[in-house]
N, C-alpha and C positions, 0 to 999 in steps of 0.2 A: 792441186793437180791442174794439168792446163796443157791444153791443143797448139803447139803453137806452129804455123806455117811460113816461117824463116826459109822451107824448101822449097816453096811453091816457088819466093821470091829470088831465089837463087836458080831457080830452073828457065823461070821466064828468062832472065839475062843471058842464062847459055844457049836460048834457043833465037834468042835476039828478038825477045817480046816483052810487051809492056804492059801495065795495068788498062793502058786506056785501047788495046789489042783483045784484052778479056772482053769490055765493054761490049767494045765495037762490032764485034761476032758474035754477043749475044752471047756469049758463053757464062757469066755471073754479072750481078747486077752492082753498081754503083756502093747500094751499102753493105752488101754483104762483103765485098770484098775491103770496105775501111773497117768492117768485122773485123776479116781478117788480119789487115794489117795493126789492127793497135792491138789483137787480141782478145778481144773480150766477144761477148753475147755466146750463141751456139750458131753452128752451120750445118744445112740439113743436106742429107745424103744424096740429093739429088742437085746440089752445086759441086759436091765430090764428084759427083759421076760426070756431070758436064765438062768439068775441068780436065779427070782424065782423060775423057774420051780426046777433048781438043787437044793434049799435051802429049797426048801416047801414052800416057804413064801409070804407074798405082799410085794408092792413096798414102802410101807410106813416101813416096817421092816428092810429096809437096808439103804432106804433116808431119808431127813429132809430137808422142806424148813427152811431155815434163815432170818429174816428180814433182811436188811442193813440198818445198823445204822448210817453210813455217811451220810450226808446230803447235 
């Protein structure tokens, strides 16, 4: 199973923002967000909250649970 935030990065684009826009407003930090982009480690509840706050959105709007399909 796995978090994965393909929405976040497809949100920024429709809003015409970019990772180093996250940065630069202090809104999530450098590694949390290569976290999120390659996927892995964990992300705490309060870079979710900063991020909606800054995007207008819910946490369903930038995440996605994934089954795992290994077995």
């Amino acid at each position: 199973m796995a978090i994965i935030y393909n929405k976040l990065f497809e949100l920024l684009k429709e809003k015409g923002l970019t990772m180093y826009s996250l940065r630069k407003n202090k809104v999530i930090g450098t590694e949390t967000l290569e976290k999120m982009r390659k996927g892995i480690g964990h992300i705490d509840d309060r870079s979710i909250n900063r991020l909606c706050e800054f995007l207008d959105c819910q946490p369903g709007d930038i995440m996605e649970y994934v089954k795992d399909t290994e077995g």
